[in-house]
CHARMM-style PDB file with segment names, atoms N, HN, CA, C and O in Angstrom:
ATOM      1  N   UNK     1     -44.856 -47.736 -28.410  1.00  0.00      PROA
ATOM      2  CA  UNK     1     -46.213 -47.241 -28.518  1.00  0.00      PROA
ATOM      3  C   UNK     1     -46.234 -46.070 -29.498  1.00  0.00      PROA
ATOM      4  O   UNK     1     -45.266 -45.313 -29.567  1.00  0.00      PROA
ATOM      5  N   UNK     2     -47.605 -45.866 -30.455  1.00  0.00      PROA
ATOM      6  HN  UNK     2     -48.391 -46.481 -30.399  1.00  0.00      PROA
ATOM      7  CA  UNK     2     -47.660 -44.761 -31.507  1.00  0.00      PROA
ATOM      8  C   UNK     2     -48.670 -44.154 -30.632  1.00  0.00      PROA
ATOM      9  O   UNK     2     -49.445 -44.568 -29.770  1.00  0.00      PROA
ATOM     10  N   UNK     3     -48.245 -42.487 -31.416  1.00  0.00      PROA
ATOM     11  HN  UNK     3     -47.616 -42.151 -32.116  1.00  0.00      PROA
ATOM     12  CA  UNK     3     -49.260 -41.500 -31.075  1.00  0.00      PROA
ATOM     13  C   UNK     3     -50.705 -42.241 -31.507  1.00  0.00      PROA
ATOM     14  O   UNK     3     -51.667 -42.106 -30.750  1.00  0.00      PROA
ATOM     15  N   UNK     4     -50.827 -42.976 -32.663  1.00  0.00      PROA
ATOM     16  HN  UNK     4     -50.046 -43.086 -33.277  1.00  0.00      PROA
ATOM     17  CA  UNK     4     -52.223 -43.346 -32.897  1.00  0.00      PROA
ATOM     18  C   UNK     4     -53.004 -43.753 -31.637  1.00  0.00      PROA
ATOM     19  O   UNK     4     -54.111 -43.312 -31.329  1.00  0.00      PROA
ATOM     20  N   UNK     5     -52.007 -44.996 -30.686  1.00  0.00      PROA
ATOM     21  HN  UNK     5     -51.108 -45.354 -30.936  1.00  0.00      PROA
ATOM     22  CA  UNK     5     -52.554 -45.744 -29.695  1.00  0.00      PROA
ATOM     23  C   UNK     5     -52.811 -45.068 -29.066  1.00  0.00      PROA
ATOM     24  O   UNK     5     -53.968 -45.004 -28.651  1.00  0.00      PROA
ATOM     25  N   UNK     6     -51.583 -43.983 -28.571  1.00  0.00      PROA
ATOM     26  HN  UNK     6     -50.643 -44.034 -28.908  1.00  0.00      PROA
ATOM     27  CA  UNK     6     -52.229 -43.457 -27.163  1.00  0.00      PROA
ATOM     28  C   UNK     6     -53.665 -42.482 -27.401  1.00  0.00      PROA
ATOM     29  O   UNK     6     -54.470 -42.072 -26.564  1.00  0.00      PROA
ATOM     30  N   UNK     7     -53.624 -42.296 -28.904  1.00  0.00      PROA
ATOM     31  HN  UNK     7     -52.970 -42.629 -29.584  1.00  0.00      PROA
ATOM     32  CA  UNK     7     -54.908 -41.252 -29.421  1.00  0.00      PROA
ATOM     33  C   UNK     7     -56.149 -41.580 -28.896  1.00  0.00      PROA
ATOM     34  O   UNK     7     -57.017 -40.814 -28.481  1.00  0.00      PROA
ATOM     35  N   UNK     8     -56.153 -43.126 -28.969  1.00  0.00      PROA
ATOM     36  HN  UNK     8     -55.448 -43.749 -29.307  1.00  0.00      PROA
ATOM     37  CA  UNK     8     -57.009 -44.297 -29.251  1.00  0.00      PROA
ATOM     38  C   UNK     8     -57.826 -44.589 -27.467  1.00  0.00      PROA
ATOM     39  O   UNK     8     -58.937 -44.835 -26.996  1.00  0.00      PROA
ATOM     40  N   UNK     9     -56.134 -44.312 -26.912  1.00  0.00      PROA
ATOM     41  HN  UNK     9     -55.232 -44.112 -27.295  1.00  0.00      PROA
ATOM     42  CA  UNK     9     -56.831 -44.699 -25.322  1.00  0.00      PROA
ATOM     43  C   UNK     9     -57.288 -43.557 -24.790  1.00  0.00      PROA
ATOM     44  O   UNK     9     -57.907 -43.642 -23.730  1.00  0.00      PROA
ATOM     45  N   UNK    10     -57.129 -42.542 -25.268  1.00  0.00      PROA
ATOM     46  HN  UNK    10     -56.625 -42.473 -26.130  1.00  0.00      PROA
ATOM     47  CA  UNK    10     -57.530 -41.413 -24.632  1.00  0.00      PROA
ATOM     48  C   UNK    10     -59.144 -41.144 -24.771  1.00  0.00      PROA
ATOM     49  O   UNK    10     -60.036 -40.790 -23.999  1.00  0.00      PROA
ATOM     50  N   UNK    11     -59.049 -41.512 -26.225  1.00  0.00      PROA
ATOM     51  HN  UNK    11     -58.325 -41.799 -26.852  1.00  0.00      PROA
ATOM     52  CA  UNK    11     -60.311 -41.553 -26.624  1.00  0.00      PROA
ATOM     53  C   UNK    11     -61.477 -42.115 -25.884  1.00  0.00      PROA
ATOM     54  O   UNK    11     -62.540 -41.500 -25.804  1.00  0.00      PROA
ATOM     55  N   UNK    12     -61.284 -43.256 -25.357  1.00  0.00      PROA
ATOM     56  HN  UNK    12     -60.421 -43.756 -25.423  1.00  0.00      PROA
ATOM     57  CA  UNK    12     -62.027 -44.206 -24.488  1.00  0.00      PROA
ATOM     58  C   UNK    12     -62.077 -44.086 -23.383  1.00  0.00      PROA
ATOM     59  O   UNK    12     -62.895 -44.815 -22.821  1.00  0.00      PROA
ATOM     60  N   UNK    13     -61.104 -42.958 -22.353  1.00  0.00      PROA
ATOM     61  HN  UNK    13     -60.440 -42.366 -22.809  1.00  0.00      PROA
ATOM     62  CA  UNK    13     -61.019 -42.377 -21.151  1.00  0.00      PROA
ATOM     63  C   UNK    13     -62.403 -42.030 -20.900  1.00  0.00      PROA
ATOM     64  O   UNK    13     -63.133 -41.514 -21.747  1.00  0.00      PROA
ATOM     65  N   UNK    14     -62.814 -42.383 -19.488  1.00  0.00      PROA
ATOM     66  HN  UNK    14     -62.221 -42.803 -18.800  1.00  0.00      PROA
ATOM     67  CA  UNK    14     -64.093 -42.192 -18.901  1.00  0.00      PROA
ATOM     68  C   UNK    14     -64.280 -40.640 -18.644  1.00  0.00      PROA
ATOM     69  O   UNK    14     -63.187 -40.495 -18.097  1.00  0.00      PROA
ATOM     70  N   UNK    15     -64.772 -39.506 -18.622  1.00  0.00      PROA
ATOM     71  HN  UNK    15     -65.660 -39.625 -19.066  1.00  0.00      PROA
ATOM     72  CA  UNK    15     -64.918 -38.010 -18.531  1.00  0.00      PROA
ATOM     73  C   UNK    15     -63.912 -38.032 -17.272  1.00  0.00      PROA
ATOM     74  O   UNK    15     -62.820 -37.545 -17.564  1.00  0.00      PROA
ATOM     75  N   UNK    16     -64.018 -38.478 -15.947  1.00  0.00      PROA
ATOM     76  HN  UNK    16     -64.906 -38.873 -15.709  1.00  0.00      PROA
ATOM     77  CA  UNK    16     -63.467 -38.098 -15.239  1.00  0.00      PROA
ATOM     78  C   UNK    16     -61.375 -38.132 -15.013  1.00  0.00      PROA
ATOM     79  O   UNK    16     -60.573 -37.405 -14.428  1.00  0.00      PROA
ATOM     80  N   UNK    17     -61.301 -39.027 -15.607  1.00  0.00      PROA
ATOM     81  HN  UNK    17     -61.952 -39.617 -16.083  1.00  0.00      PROA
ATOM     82  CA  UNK    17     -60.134 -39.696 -16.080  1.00  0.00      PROA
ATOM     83  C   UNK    17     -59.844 -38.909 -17.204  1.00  0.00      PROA
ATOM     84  O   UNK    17     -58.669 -38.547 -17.151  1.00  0.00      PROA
ATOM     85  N   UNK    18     -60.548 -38.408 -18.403  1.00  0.00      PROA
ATOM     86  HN  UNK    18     -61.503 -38.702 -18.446  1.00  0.00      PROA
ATOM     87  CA  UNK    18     -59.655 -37.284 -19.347  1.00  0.00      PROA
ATOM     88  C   UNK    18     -59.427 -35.893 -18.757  1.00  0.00      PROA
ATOM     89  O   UNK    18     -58.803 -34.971 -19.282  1.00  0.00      PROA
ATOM     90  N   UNK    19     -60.045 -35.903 -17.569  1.00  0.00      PROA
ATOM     91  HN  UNK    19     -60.552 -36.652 -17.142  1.00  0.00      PROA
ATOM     92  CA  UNK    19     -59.820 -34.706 -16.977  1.00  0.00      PROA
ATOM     93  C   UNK    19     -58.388 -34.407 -15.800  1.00  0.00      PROA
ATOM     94  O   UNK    19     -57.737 -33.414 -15.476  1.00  0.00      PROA
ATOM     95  N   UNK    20     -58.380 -35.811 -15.445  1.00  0.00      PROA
ATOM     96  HN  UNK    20     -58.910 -36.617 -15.708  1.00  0.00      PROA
ATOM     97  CA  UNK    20     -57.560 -35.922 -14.662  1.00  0.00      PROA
ATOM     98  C   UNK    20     -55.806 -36.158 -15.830  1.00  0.00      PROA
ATOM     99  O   UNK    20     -54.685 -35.878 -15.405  1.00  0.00      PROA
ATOM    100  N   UNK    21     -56.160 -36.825 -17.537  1.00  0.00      PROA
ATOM    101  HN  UNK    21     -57.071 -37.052 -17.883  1.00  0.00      PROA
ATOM    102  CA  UNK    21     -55.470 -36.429 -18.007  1.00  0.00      PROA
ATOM    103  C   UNK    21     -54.636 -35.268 -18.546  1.00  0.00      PROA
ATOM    104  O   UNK    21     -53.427 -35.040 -18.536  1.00  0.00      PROA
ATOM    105  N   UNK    22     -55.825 -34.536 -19.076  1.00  0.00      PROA
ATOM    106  HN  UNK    22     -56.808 -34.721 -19.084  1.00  0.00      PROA
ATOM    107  CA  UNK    22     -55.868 -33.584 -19.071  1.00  0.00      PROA
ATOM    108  C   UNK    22     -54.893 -32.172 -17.940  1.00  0.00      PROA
ATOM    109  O   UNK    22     -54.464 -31.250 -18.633  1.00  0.00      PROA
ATOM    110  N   UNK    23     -54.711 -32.093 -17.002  1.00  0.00      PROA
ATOM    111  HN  UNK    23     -55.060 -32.842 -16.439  1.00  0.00      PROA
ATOM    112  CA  UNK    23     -54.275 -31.756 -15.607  1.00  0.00      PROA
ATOM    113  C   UNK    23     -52.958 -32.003 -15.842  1.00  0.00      PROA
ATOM    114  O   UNK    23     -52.145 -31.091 -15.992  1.00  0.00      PROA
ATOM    115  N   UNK    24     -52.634 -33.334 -15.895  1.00  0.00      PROA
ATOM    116  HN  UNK    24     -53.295 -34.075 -15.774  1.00  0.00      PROA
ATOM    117  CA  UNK    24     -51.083 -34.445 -16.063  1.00  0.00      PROA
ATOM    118  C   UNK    24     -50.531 -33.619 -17.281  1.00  0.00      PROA
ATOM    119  O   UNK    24     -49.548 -32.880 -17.342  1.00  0.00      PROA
ATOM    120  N   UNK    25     -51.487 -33.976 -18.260  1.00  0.00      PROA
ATOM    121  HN  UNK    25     -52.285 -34.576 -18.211  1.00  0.00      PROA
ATOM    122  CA  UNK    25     -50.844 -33.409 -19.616  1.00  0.00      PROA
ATOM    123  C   UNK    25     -50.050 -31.656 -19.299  1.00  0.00      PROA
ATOM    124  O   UNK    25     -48.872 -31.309 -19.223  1.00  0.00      PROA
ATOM    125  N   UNK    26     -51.058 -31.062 -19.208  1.00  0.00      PROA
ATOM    126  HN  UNK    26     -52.015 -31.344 -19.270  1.00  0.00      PROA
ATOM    127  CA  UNK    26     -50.464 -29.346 -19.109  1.00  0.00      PROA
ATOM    128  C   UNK    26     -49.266 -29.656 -18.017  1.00  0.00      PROA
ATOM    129  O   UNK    26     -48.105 -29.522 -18.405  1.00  0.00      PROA
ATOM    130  N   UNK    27     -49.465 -29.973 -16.973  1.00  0.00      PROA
ATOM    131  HN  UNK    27     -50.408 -30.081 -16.658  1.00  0.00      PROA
ATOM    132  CA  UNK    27     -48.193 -29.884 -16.193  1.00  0.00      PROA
ATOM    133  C   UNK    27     -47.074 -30.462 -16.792  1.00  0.00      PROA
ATOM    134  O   UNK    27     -45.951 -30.011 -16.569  1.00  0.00      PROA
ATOM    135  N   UNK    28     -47.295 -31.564 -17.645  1.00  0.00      PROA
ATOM    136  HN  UNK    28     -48.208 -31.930 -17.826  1.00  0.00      PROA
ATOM    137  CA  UNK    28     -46.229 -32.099 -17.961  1.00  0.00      PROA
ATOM    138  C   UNK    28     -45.817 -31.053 -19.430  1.00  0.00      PROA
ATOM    139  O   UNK    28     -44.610 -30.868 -19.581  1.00  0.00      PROA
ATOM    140  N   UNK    29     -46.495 -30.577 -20.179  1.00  0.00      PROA
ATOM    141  HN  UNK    29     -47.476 -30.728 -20.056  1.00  0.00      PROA
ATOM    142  CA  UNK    29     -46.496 -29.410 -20.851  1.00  0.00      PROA
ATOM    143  C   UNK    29     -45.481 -28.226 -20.603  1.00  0.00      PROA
ATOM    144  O   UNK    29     -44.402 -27.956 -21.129  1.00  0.00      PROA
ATOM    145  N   UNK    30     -46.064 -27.748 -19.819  1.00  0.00      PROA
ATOM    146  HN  UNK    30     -46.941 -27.967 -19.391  1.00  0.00      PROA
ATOM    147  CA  UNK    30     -45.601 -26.681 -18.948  1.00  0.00      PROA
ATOM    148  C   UNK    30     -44.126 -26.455 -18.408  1.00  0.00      PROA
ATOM    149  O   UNK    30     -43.536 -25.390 -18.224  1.00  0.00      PROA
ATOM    150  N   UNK    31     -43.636 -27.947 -18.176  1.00  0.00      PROA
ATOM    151  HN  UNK    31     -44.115 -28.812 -18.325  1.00  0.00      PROA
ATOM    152  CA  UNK    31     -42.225 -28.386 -17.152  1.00  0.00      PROA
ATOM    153  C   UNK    31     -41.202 -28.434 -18.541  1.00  0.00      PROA
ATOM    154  O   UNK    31     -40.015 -28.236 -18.281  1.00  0.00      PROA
ATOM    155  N   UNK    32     -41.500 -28.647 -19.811  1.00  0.00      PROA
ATOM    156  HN  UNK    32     -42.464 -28.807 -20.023  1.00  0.00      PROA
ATOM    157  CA  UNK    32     -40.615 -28.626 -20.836  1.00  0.00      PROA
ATOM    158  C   UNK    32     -39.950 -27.237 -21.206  1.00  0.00      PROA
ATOM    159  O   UNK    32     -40.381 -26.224 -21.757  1.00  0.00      PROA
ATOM    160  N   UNK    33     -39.038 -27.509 -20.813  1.00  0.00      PROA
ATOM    161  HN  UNK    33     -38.688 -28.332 -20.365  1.00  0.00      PROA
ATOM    162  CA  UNK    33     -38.189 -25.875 -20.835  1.00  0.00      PROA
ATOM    163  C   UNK    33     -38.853 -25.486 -22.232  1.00  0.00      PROA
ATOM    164  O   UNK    33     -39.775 -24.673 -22.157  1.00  0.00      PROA
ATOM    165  N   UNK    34     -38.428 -26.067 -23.782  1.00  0.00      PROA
ATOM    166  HN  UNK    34     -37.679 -26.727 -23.843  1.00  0.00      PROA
ATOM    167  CA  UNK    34     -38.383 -25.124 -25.013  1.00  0.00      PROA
ATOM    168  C   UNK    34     -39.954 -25.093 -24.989  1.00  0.00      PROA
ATOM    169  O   UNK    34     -40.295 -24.358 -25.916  1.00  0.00      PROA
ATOM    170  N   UNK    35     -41.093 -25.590 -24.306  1.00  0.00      PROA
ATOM    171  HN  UNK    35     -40.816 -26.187 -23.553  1.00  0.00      PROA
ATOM    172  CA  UNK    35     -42.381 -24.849 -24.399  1.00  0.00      PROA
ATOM    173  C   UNK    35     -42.217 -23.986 -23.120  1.00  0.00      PROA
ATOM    174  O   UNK    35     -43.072 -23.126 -23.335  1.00  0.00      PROA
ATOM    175  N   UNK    36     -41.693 -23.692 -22.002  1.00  0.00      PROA
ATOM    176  HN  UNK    36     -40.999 -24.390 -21.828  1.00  0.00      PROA
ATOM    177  CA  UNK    36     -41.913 -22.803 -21.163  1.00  0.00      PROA
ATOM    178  C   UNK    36     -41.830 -21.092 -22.402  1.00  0.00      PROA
ATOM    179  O   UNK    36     -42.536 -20.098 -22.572  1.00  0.00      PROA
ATOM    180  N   UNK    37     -40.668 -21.583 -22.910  1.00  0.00      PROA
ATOM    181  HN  UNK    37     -40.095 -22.390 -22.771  1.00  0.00      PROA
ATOM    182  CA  UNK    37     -40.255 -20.262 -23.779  1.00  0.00      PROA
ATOM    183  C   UNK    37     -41.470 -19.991 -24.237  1.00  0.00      PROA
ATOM    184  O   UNK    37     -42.085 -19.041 -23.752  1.00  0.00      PROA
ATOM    185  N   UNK    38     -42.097 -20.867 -25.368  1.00  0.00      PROA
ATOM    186  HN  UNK    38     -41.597 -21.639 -25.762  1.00  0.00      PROA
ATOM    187  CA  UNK    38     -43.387 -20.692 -26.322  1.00  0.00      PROA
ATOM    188  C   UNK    38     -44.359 -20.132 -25.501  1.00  0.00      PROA
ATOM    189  O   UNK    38     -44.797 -19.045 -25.878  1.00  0.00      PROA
ATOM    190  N   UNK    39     -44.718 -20.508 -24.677  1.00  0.00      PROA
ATOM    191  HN  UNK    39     -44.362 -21.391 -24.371  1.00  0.00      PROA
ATOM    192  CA  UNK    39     -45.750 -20.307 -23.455  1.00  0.00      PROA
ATOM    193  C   UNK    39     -45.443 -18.801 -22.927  1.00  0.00      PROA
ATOM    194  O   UNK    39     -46.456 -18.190 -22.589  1.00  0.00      PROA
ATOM    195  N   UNK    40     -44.312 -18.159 -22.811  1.00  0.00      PROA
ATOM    196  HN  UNK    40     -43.489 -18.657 -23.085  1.00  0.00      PROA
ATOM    197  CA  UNK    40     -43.848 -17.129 -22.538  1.00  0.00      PROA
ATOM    198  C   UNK    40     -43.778 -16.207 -23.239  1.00  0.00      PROA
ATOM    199  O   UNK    40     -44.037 -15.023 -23.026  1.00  0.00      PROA
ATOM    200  N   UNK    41     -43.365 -16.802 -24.254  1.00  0.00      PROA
ATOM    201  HN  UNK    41     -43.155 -17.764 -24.427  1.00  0.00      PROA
ATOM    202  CA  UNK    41     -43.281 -15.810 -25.775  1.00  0.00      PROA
ATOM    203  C   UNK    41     -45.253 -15.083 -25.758  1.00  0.00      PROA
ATOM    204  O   UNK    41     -45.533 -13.889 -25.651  1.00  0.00      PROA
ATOM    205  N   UNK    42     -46.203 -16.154 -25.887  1.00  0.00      PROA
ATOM    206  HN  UNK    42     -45.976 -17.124 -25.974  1.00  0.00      PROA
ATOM    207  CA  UNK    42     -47.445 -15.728 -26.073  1.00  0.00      PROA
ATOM    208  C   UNK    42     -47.905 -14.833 -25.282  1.00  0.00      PROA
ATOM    209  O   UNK    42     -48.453 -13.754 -25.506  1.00  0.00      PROA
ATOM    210  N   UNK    43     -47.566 -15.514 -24.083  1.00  0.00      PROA
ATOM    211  HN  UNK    43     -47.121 -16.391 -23.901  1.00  0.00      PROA
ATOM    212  CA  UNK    43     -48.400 -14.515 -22.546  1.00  0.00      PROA
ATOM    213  C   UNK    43     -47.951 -13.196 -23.012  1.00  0.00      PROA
ATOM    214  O   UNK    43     -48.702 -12.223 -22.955  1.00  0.00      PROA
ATOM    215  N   UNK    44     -46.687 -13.124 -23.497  1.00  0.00      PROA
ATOM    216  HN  UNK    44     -46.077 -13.914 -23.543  1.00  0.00      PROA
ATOM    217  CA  UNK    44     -46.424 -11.549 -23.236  1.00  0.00      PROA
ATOM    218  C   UNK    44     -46.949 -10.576 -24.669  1.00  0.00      PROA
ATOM    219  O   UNK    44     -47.073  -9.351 -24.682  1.00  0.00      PROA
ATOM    220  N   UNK    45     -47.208 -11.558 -25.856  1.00  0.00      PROA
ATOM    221  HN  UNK    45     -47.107 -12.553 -25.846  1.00  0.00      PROA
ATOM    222  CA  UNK    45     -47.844 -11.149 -27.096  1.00  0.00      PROA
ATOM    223  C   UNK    45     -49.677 -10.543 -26.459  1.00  0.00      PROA
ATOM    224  O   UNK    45     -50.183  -9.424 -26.540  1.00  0.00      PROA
ATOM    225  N   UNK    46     -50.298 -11.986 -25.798  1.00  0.00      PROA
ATOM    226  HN  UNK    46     -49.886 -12.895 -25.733  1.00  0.00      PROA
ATOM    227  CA  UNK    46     -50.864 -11.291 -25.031  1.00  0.00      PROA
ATOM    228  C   UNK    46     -51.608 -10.492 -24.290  1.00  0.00      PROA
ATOM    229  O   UNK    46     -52.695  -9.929 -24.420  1.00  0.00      PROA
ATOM    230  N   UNK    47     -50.783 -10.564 -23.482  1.00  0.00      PROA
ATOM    231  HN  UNK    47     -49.900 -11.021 -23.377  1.00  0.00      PROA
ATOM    232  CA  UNK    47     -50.651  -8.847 -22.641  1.00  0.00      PROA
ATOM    233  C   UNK    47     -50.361  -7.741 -23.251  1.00  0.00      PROA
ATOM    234  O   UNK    47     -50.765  -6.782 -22.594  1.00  0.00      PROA
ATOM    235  N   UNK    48     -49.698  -7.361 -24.484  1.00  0.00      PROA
ATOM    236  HN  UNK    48     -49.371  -8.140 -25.018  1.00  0.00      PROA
ATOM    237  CA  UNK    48     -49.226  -6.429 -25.176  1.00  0.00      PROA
ATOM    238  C   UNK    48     -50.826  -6.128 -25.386  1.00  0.00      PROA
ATOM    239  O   UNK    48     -51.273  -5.003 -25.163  1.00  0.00      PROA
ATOM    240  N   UNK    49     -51.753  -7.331 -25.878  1.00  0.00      PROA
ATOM    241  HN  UNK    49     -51.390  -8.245 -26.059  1.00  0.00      PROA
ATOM    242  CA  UNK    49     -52.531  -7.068 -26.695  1.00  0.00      PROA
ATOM    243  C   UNK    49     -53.795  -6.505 -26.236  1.00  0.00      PROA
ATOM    244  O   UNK    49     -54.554  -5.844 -26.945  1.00  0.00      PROA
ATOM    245  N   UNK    50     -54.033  -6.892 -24.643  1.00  0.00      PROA
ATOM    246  HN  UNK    50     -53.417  -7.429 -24.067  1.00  0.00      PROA
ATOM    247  CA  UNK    50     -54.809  -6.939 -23.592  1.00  0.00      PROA
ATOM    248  C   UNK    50     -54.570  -5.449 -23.280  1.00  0.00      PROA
ATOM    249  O   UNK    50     -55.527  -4.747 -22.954  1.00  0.00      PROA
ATOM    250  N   UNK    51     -53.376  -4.966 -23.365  1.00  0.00      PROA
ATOM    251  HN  UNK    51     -52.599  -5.536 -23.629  1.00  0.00      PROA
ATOM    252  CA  UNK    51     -53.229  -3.863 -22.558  1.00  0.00      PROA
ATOM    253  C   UNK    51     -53.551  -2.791 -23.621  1.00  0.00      PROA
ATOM    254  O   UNK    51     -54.219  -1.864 -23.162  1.00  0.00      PROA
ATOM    255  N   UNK    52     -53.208  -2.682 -25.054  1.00  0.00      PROA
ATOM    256  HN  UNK    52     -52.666  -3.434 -25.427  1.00  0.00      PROA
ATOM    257  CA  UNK    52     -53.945  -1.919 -25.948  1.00  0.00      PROA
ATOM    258  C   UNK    52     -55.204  -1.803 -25.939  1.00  0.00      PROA
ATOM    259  O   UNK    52     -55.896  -0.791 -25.822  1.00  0.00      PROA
ATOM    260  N   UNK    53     -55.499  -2.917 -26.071  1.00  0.00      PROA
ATOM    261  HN  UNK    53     -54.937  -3.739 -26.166  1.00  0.00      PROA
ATOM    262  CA  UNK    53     -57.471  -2.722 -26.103  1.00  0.00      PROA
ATOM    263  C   UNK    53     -58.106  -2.310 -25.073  1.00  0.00      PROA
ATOM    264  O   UNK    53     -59.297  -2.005 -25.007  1.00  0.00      PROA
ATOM    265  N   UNK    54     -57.037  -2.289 -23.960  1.00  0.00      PROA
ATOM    266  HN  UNK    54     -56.070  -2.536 -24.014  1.00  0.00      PROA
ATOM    267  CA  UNK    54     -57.954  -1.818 -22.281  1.00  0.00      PROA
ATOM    268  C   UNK    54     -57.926  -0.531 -22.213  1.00  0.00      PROA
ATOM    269  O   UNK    54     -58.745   0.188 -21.641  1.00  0.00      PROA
ATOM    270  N   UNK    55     -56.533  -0.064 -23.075  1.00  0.00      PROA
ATOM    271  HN  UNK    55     -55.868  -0.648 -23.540  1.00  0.00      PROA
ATOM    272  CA  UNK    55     -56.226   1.609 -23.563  1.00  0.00      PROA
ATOM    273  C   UNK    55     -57.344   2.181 -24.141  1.00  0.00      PROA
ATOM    274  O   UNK    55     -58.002   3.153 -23.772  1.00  0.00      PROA
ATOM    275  N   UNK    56     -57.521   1.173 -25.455  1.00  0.00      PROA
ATOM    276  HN  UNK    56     -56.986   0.383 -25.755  1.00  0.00      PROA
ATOM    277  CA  UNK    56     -58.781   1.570 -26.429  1.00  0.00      PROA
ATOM    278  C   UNK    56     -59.942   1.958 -25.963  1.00  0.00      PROA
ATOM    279  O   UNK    56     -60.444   3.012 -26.354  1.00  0.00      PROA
ATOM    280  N   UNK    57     -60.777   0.851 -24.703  1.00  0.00      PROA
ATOM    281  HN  UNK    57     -60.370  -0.005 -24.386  1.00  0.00      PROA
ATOM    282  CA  UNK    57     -61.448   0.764 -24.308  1.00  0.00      PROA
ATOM    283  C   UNK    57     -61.735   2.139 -23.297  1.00  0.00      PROA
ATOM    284  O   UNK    57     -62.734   2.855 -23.368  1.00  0.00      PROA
ATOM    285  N   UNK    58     -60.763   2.280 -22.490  1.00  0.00      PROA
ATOM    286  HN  UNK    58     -59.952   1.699 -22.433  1.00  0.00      PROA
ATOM    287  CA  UNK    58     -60.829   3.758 -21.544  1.00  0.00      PROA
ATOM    288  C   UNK    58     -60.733   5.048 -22.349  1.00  0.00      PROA
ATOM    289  O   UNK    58     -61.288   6.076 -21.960  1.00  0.00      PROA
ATOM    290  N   UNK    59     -59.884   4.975 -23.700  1.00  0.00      PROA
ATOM    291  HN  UNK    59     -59.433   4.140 -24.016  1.00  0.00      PROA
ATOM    292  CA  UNK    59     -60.615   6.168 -24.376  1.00  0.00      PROA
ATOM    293  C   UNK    59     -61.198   6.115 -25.068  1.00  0.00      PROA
ATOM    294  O   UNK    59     -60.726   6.946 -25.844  1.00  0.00      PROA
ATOM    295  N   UNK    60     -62.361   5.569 -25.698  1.00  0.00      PROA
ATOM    296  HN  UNK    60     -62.745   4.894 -25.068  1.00  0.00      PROA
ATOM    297  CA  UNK    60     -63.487   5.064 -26.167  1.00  0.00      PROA
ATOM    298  C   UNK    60     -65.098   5.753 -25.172  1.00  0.00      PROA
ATOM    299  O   UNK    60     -66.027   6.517 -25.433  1.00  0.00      PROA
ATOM    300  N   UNK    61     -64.634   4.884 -23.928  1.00  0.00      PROA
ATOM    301  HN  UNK    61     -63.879   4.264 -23.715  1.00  0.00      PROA
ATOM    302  CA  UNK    61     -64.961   5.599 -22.776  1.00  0.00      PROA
ATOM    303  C   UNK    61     -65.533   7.097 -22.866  1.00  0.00      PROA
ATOM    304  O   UNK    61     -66.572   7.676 -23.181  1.00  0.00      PROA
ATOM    305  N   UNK    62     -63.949   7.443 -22.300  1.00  0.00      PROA
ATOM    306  HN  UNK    62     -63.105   6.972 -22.044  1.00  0.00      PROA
ATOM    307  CA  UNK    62     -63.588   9.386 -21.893  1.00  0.00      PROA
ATOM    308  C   UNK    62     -64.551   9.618 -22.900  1.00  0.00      PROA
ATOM    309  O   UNK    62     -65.653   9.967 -22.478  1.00  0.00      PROA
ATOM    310  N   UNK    63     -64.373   9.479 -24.541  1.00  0.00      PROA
ATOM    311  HN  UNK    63     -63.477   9.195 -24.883  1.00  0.00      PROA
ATOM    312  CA  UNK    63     -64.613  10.032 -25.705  1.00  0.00      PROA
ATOM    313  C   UNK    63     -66.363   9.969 -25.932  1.00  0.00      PROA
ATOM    314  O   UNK    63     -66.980  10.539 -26.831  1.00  0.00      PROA
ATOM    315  N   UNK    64     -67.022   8.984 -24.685  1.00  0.00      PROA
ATOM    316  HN  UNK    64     -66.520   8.521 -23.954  1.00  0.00      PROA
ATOM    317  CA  UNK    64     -68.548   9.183 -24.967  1.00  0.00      PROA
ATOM    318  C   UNK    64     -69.103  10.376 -23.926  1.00  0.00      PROA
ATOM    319  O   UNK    64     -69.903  11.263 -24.223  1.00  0.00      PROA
ATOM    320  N   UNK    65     -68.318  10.110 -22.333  1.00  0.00      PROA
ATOM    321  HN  UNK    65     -67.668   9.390 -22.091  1.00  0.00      PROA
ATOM    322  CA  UNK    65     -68.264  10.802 -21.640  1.00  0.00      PROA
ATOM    323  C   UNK    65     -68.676  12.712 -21.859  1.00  0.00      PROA
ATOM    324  O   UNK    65     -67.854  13.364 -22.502  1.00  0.00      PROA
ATOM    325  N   UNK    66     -69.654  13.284 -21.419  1.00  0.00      PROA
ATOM    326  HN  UNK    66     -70.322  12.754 -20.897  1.00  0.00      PROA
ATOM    327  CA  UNK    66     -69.475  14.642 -21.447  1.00  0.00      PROA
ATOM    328  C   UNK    66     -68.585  15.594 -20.624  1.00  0.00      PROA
ATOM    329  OT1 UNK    66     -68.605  16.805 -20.846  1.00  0.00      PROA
TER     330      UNK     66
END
């Protein structure tokens, strides 16, 4: 089977059924060790990034604050 086909059947999946693919897919995603890394690598890019701007955000804050 080619990626085209399975492109093809997915395509034609009824809403409830690409959802339920959908679900299958990430888990099965997810369980591949060298994407666990990738997946890991990001979360923590991130959070780096989440946690600056929440910094930004609280002194942004203070700084309107009287």
């Amino acid at each position: 089977m080619k990626v085209e086909d399975i492109a093809e059947a997915v395509a034609r999946l009824p809403p409830d059924e690409l959802t339920r693919f959908r679900r299958w897919f990430s888990a099965f995603e997810a369980g591949r060790p060298d994407h666990t890394d990738e997946l890991n690598s990001a979360a923590t890019k991130l959070g780096r990034f989440a946690g600056r701007a929440l910094a930004e955000l609280k002194k942004r804050t203070k700084e309107r604050d009287p």
